[in-house]
C-alpha positions in Angstrom: 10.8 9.9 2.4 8.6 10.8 5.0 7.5 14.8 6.0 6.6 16.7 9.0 2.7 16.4 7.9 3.1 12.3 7.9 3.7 12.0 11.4 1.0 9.9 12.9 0.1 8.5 9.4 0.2 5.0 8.0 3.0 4.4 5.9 0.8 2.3 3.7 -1.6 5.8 3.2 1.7 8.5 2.6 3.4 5.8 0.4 -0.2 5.4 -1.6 -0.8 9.0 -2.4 3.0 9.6 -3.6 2.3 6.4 -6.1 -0.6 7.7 -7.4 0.7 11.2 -7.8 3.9 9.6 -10.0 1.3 8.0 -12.1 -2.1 8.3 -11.8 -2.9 5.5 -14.5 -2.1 2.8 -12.3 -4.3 1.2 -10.1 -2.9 1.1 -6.4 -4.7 -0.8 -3.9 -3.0 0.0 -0.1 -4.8 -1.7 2.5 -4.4 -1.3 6.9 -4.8 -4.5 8.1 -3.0 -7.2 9.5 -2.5 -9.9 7.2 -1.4 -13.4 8.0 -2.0 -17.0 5.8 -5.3 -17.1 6.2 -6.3 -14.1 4.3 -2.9 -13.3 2.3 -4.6 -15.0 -0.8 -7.6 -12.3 -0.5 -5.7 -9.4 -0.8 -2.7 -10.4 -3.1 -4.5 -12.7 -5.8 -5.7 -9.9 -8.0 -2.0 -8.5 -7.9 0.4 -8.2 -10.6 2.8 -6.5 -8.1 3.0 -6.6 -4.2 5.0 -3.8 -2.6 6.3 -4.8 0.8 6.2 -1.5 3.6 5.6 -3.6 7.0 9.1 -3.1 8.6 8.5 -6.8 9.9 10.7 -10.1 8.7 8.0 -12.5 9.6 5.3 -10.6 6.8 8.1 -9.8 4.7 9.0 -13.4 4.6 5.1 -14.5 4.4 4.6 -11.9 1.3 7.7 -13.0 0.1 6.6 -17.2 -0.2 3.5 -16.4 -1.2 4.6 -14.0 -4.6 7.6 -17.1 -5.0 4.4 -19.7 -4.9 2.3 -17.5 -7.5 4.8 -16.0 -9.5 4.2 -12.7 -8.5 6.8 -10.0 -8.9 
């Protein structure tokens, strides 16, 4: 859920500080850029969990093959 004071916010930056605030001993890594095949591999490889937020099927679906081709939850 989203507040008044997110407006004009990422997604990626409110949804990062809410993680860290339920539990501050995991490691979050939230970045804003545009990612695509070419550099999927170096931001997801160090991953033991991807969380999809980019409202858009073709990412989704990108994200989604490359956790299904590197057994990646």
């Amino acid at each position: 859920m989203f507040e008044e004071n997110d407006i004009d916010r990422y997604k990626v930056e409110v949804d990062f500080e809410k993680l860290e605030k339920i539990n501050s001993e995991i490691l979050f890594q939230a970045y804003i850029d545009k990612i695509n095949e070419h550099n999927i591999h170096a931001y997801c490889h160090d991953c033991d969990i991807l969380i999809d937020k980019t409202s858009n099927i073709n990412i989704t679906t990108l994200l989604n093959n490359y956790c299904i081709k590197n057994n990646k939850p």
